[in-house]
C-alpha positions in Angstrom: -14.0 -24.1 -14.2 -17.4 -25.3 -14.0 -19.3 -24.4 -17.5 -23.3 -25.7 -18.7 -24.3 -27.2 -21.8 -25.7 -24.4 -23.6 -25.7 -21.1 -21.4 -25.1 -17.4 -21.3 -21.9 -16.2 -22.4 -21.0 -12.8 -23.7 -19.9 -12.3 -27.5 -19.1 -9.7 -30.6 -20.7 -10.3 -33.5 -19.1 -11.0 -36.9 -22.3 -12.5 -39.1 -25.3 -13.9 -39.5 -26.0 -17.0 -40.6 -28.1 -16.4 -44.1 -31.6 -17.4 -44.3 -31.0 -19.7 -47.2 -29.2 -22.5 -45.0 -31.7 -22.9 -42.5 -33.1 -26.3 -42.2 -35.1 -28.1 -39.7 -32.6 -30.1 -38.4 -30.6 -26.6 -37.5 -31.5 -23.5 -35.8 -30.0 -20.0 -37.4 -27.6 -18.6 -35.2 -24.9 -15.8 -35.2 -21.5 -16.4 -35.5 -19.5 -14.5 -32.5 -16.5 -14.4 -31.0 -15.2 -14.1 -26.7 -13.9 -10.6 -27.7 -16.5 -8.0 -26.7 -19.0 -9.0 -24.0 -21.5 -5.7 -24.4 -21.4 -7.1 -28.0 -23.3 -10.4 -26.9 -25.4 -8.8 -24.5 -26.9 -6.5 -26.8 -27.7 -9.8 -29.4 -29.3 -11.3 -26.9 -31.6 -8.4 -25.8 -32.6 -8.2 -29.0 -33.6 -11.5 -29.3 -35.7 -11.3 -26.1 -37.1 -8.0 -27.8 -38.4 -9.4 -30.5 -40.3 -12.2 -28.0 -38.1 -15.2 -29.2 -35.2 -17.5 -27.1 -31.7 -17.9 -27.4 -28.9 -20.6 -26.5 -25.2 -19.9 -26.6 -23.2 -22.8 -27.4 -19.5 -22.6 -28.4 -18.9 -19.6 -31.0 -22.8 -19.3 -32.3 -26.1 -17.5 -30.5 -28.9 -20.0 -31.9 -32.1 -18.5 -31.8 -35.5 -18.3 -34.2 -34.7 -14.8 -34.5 -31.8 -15.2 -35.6 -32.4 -14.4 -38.8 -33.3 -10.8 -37.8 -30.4 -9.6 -35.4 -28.9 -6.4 -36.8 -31.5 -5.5 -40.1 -33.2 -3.2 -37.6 -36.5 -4.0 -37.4 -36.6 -5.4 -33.6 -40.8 -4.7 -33.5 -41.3 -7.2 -36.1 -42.9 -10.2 -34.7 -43.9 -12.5 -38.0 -40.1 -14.2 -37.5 -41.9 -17.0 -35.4 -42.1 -19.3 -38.0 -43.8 -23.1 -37.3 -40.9 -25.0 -39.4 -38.7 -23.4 -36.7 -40.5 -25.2 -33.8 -40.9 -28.3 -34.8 -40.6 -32.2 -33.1 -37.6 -32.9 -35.8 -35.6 -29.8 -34.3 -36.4 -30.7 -30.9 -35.0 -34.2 -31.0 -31.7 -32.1 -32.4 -31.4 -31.2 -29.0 -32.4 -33.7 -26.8 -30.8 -35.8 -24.0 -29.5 -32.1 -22.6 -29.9 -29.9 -19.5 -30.3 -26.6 -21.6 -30.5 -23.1 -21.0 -32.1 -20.9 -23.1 -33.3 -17.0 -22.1 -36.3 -15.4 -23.1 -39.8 -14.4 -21.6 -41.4 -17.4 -20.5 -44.4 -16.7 -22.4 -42.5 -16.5 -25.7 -40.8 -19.8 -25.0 -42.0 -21.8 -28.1 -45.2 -24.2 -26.3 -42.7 -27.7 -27.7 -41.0 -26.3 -25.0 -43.2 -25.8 -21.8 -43.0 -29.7 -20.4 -39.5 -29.3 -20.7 -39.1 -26.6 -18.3 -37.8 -27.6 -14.7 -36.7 -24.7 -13.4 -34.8 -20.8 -13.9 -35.7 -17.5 -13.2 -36.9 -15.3 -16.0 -35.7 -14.6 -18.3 -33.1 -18.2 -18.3 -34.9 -21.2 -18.6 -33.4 -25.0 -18.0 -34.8 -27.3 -20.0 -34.3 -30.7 -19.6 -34.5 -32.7 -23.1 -33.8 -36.2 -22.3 -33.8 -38.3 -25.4 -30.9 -37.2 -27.8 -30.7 -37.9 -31.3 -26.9 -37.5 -32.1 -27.5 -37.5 -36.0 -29.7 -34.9 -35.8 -26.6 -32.1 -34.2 -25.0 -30.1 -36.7 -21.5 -31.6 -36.6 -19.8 -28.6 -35.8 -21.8 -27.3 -32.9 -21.8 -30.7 -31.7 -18.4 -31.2 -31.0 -18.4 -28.2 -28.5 -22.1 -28.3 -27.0 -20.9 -29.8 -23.5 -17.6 -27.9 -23.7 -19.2 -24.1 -23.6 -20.7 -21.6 -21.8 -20.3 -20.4 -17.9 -21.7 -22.2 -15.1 -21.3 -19.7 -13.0 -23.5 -17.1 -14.6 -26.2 -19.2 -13.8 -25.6 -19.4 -10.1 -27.7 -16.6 -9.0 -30.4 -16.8 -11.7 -31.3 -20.4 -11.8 -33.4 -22.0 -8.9 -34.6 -25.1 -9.7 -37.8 -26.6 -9.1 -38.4 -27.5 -5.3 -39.3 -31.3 -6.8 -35.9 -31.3 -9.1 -33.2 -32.5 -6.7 -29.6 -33.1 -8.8 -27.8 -33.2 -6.1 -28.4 -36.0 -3.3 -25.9 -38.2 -0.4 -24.2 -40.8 -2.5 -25.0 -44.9 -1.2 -22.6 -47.3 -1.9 -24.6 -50.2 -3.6 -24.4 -52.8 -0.7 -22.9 -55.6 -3.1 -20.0 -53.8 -3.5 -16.9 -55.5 -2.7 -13.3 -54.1 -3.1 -11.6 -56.3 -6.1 -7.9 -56.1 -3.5 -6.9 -59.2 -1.9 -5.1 -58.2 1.5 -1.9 -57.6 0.6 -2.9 -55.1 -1.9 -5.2 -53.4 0.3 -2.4 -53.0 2.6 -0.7 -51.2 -0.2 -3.0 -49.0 -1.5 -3.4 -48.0 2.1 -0.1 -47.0 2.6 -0.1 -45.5 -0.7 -3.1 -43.5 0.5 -1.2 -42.3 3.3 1.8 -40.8 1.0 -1.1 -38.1 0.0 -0.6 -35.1 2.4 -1.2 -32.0 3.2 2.1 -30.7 2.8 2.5 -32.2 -0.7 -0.3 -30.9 -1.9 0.5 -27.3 -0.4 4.3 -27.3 -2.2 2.7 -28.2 -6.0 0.0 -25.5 -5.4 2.4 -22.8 -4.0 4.5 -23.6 -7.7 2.0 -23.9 -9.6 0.6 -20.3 -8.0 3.9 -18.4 -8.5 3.8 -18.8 -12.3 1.1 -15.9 -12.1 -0.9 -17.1 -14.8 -1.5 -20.1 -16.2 -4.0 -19.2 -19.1 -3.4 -20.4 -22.2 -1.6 -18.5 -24.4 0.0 -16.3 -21.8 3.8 -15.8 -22.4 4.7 -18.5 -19.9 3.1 -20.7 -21.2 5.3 -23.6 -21.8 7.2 -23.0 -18.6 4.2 -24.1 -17.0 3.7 -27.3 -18.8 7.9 -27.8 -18.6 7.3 -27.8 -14.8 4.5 -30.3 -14.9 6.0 -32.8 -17.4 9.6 -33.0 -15.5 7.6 -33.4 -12.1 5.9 -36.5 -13.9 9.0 -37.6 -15.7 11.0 -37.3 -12.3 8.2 -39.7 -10.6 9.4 -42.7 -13.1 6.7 -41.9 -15.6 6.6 -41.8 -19.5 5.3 -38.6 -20.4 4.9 -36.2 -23.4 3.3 -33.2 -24.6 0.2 -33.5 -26.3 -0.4 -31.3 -29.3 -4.1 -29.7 -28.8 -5.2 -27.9 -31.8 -7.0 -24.5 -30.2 -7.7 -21.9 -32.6 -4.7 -19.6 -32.7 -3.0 -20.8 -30.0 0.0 -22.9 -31.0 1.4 -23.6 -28.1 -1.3 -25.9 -26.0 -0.6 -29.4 -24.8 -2.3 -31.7 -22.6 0.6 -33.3 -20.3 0.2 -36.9 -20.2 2.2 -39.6 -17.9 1.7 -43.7 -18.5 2.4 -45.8 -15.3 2.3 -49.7 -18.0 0.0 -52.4 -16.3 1.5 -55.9 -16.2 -1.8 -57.8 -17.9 -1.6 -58.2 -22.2 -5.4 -57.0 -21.7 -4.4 -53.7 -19.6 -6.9 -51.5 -19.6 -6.5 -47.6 -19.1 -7.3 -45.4 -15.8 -7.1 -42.1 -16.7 -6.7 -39.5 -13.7 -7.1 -36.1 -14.9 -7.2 -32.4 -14.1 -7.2 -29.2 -16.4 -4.2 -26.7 -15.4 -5.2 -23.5 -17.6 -6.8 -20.2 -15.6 -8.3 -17.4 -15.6 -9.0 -14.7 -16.4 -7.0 -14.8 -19.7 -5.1 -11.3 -19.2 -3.4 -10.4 -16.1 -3.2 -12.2 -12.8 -4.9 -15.5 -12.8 -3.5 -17.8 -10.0 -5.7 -20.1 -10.4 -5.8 -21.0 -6.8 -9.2 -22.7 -6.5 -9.6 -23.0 -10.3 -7.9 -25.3 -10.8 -4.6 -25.5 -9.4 -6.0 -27.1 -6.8 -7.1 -30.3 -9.1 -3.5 -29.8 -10.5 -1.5 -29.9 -7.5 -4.1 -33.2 -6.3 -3.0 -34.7 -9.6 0.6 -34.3 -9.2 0.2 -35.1 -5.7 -1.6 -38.5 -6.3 1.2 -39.4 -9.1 3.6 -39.4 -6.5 2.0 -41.3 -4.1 0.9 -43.7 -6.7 4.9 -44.0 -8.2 5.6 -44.4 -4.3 3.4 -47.3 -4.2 5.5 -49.0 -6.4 2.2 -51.2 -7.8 2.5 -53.7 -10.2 -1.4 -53.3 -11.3 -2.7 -55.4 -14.3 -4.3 -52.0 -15.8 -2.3 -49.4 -17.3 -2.7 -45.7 -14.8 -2.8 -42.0 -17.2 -2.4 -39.0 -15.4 -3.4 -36.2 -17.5 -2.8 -32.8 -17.5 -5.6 -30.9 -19.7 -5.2 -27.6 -21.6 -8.2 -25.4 -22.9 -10.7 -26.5 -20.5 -11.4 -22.6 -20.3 -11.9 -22.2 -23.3 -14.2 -25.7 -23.9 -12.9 -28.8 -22.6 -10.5 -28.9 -25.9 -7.6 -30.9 -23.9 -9.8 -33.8 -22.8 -12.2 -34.0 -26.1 -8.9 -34.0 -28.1 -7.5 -36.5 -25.6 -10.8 -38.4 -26.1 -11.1 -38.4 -29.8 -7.8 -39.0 -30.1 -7.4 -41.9 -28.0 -4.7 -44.2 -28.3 -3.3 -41.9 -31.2 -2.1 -39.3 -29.2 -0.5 -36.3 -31.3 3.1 -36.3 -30.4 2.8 -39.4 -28.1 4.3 -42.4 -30.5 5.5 -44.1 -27.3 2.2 -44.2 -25.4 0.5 -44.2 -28.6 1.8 -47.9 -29.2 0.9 -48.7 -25.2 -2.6 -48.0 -26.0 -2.8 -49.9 -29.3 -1.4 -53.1 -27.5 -4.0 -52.7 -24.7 -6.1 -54.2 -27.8 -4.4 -55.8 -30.8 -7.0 -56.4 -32.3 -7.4 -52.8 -33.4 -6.2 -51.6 -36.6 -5.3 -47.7 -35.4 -4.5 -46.9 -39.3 -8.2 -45.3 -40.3 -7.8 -42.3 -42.1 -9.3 -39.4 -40.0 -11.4 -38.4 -42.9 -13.0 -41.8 -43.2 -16.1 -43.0 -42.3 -14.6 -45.7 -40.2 -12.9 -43.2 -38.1 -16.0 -43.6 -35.4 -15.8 -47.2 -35.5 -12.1 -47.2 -35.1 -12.4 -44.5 -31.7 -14.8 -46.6 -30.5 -12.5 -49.8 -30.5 -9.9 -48.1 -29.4 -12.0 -46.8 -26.5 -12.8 -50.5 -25.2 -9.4 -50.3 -23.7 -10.4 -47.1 -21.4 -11.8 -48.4 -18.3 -12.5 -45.4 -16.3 -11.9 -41.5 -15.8 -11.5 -40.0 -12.6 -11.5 -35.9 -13.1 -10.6 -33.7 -10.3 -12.1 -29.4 -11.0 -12.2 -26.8 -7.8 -11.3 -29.3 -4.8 -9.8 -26.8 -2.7 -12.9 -24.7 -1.3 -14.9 -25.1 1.2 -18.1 -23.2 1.3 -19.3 -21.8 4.5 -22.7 -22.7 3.7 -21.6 -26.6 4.1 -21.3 -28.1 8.2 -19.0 -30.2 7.0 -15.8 -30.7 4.3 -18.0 -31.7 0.8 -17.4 -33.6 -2.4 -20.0 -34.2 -5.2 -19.6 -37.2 -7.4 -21.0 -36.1 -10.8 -21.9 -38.3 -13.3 -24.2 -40.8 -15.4 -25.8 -43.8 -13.7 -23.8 -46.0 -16.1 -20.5 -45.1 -14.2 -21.9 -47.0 -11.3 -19.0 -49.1 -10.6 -16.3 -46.0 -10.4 -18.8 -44.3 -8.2 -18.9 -46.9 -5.9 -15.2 -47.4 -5.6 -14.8 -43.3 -5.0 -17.3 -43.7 -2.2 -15.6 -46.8 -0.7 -12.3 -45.2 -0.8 -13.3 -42.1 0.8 -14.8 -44.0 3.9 -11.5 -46.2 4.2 -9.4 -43.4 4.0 -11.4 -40.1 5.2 -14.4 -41.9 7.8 -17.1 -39.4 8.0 -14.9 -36.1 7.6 -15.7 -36.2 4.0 -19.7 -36.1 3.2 -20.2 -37.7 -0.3 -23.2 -36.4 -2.4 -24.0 -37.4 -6.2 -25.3 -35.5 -9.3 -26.4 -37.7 -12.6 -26.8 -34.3 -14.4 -23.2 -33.8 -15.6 -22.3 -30.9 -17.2 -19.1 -28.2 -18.3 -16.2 -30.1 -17.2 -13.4 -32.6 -18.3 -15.5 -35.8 -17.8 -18.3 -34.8 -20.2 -16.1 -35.7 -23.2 -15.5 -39.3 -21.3 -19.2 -39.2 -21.0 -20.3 -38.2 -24.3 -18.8 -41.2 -25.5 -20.2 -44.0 -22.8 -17.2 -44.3 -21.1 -17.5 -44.0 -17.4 -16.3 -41.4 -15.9 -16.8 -39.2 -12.3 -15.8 -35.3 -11.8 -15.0 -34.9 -8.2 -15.5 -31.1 -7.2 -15.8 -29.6 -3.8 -19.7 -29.1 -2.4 -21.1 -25.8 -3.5 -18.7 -25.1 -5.5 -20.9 -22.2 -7.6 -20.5 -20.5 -4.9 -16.9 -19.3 -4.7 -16.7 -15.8 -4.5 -13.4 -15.7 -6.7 -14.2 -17.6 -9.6 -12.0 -16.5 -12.3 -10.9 -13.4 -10.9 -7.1 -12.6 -10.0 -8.2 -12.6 -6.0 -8.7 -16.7 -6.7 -5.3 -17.1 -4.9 -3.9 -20.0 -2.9 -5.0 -18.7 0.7 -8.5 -19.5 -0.3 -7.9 -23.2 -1.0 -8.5 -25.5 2.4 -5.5 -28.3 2.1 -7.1 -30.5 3.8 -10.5 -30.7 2.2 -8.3 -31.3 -1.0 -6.5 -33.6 0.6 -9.5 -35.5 1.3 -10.4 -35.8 -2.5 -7.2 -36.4 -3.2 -7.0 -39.4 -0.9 -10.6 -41.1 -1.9 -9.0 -40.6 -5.8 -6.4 -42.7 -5.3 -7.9 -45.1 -3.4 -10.4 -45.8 -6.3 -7.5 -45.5 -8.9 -5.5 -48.4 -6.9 -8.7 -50.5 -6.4 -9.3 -50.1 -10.2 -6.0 -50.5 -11.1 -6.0 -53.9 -10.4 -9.5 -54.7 -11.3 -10.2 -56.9 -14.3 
C-alpha cells in the first residue's frame, strides 16, 4: 500500500476537539475513526462549506473550522481567525508534501507559495523546512504513516515544472566495496532468485485468503512466514506490535549475525497485511508480492552461505495498512525488540557502548534510540513489485527516497545493471511518502522503497480482484534480484 502524508481518508465522527485547547502550535481537529466513510465525507464538505481547508492525518480531521463541525451553523464565516494562520503554525508543518482540500481561494494566503500542484478542491503543498518540536506529539508519530495514496491518483496533477520522478544515475565514483571472490558470490547468489521461487511463496501466501490484520487467520499467516525463515537457518521471532485493539499483530523478524565486533544492521523489509480488511483480500499485488520477494531473497541469501561483516534483518511488517505501525514500532524500538531477547542482545553488541536500559518514559529515551540506531546501516523496503503498468514500454522500478541515502541508492542501481542489463529501467523520487521506509527516514537513517513504475495506477488496489494472476513474476524477479545484490554488496561494506 502506497499512502501520503496528510491526505483524504474517510471517517465517523466521535468529537470535537474543544475550543479551549487550541494553541498556535496546534490546529483544532475532530477526532474520528475508519468506521463509517459517508461519516468523513460529510466533515469534510462542511469544512469546504464554510470556505476553510482540511488535512486528514491518522485518527483527526485538522482544519480552522474545526471548531464549528456539527453546531450547525455551516454559513458562518467569522471562524477564520488570524492566530490560526500564523508563521509559528506553519513551521508545525513543515518539511512535508501535504494535502489539504478546499477551494483554492479559501486556502489561507501563508499558504499560496506553497502550492505545487492538485486539482481543486486537493491541494499539495510542499513545506520544506520542518520544525519537529513544534508537532503535537501524538499526531506526529503517525503523520507519514496515514492516509491513502491512491485517492489522490486521479485528482492530483502536479505542476508541469514539478518532476518527482526522474531516470536514476549512478554517481560515477561509485565502486562496488566486493573484492572478486565475493562478487563471484553474490552473483551466484543473485542467480538463486527466480521466477519459480517467487511464484510458489506468492501462490501460499495467496491461498490464505486474507491476510488483514485481525482476520481469524491471522497467526497462521505469520506461523507460515516465521517457519519459512526459521527453516532457511535464521533466528527469528515474533514481534509484539501494539495496534489499537488488535492483539494479535507481529512484525516477523529473521537475523543472519555478521562476523565484524562493529556489525552493522541491513534490514530488508516488506509489510505482509492486505486489504480490504473484511472479506477476500489476496493481496496479490499489495503486497504479497514484496512478501514473497522477501522470502525469496532470504533464501537465496541463506544459500549464499556469506560470512558478511554486517549483520542481514529480514523483516516481515504488520499494520502497514493501517499506518506503517510494524516498521515505526520496529524503528522506535530498535535493538529492544518486544519479544526478541535473542536478537535484542545482537543488536546491543553491534555497539557496546550503548546502555539499552533507559526507561521509556525518560527523557533520555531519544538519545538512547538514537545510539542504538548508529548500528542500522541501511533499509531496503520492497511495496507493490509485481505490476506492470501498460502505460510503461518497459518493466519499471522507482527508487524512492531522501538524497542523504545516496550510497544505498547507488548500490540498488549498480546491482540492477549487473544482474538485470537494461530490462529493468531505474527511476528516482526524493519525495518519499506512505510506506515502510518513511519511519527509517524520519529518523535519518537511510533507507530506499523499491515499488514497481506507476504503481497508482493498479486497477485492483485493495480490492478482493488484487489476486496473483495480476502480478508479472518476472518484473518482481527483477527487483528482487537488484535487492539482493545491494544487500550482499552492503553486507560486506564497512
Amino acid at each position: 500500500m502506497r499512502i501520503l502524508l496528510l491526505a483524504v481518508a474517510t471517517a465517523a465522527v466521535i468529537n470535537v476537539r474543544k475550543k479551549e485547547s487550541v494553541n498556535r502550535e496546534s490546529l483544532p481537529f475532530v477526532d474520528v475513526s475508519p468506521a463509517d466513510a459517508a461519516a468523513g465525507k460529510r466533515i469534510k464538505h462542511q469544512i469546504e462549506n464554510l470556505g476553510s481547508w482540511w488535512a486528514h492525518i491518522g485518527s483527526r480531521i485538522y482544519s480552522p473550522a474545526a471548531e464549528w463541525i456539527s453546531r450547525g451553523n455551516e454559513d458562518e464565516s467569522s471562524f477564520i481567525m488570524e492566530e490560526m494562520l500564523t508563521t509559528a503554525k506553519l513551521k508545525s508543518l513543515e518539511g512535508y508534501y501535504i494535502a489539504v482540500g478546499g477551494k483554492k481561494e479559501d486556502l489561507p494566503e501563508e499558504f499560496a507559495p506553497h502550492r505545487v500542484g492538485g486539482t481543486a478542491p486537493y491541494h499539495i503543498l510542499h513545506l520544506p523546512k520542518i520544525v519537529e518540536s513544534k508537532l503535537n506529539e501524538s499526531s506526529y508519530t503517525t503523520t507519514s504513516s496515514n492516509g491513502n495514496r491512491r485517492e489522490f491518483n486521479m485528482l492530483i496533477k502536479l505542476e508541469d515544472h514539478f518532476m518527482p520522478i526522474k531516470p536514476y544515475v549512478v554517481s560515477a565514483s561509485y565502486k562496488s566495496p566486493l573484492n572478486m571472490a565475493q562478487m563471484q558470490a553474490e552473483k551466484l547468489a543473485v542467480q538463486y532468485i527466480d521466477e519459480s521461487t517467487f511464484h510458489s511463496y506468492l501462490t501460499a501466501l495467496t491461498e490464505f485468503g486474507t491476510r488483514a490484520i485481525g482476520a481469524s487467520n491471522e497467526m497462521t499467516v505469520q506461523n507460515y512466514i516465521e517457519s519459512k525463515l526459521t527453516s532457511m537457518g535464521y533466528k527469528t521471532c515474533k514481534q509484539n506490535v501494539p495496534v489499537h485493539e488488535y492483539k494479535n499483530a507481529h512484525n516477523i523478524i529473521a537475523v543472519k549475525p555478521g562476523t565484524s565486533p562493529n556489525a552493522k544492521f541491513i534490514v530488508v523489509g516488506a509489510h505482509y497485511d492486505s486489504r480490504p480488511f473484511e472479506g477476500s483480500a489476496p493481496g496479490a499485488e499489495d503486497n504479497g508480492s514484496g512478501s514473497a520477494a522477501l522470502l525469496t531473497m532470504a533464501e537465496a541469501y541463506a544459500k549464499g552461505k556469506f560470512n558478511a561483516s554486517n549483520h542481514v534483518i529480514f523483516v516481515a511488517y504488520t499494520g502497514e495498512e493501517l499506518g506503517l505501525y510494524g516498521s515505526t514500532n520496529f524503528v522506535s524500538e530498535f535493538g529492544e525488540w518486544n519479544n526478541c531477547n535473542s536478537l535484542s542482545m545482537l543488536a546491543k553488541a553491534a555497539e557496546k557502548k550503548v546502555s539499552f536500559k533507559a526507561a521509556r518514559n525518560d527523557v533520555s529515551t531519544n538519545l538512547d534510540l538514537k545510539k542504538r540506531l548508529e548500528s542500522l546501516k541501511a533499509a531496503v523496503i520492497m511495496d507493490e513489485i509485481g505490476w506492470a503498468s501498460p502505460k510503461l514500454s518497459k518493466h519499471t522500478a522507482t527508487l524512492e527516497s531522501k538524497e542523504f541515502s545516496k550510497n544505498t541508492l547507488d548500490h540498488l542501481a549498480a546491482s540492477s545493471h549487473d544482474a538485470n542489463g537494461e530490462t529493468l529501467a531505474l527511476v528516482s523520487s526524493y519525495h518519499p511518502f506512505g510506506s515502510d521506509h518513511m519511519p527509517f527516514l524520519d529518523r535519518g537513517k537511510e533507507a530506499v522503497l523499491t515499488i514497481n513504475g506507476d504503481d497508482e495506477a493498479y486497477p485492483n488496489y485493495h480490492k478482493s480482484t488484487d489476486t496473483i494472476e495480476n502480478v508479472d513474476d518476472s518484473l518482481a524477479v527483477k527487483i528482487a534480484k537488484m535487492n539482493l545484490g545491494a544487500v550482499v554488496r552492503m553486507a560486506f561494506e564497512n
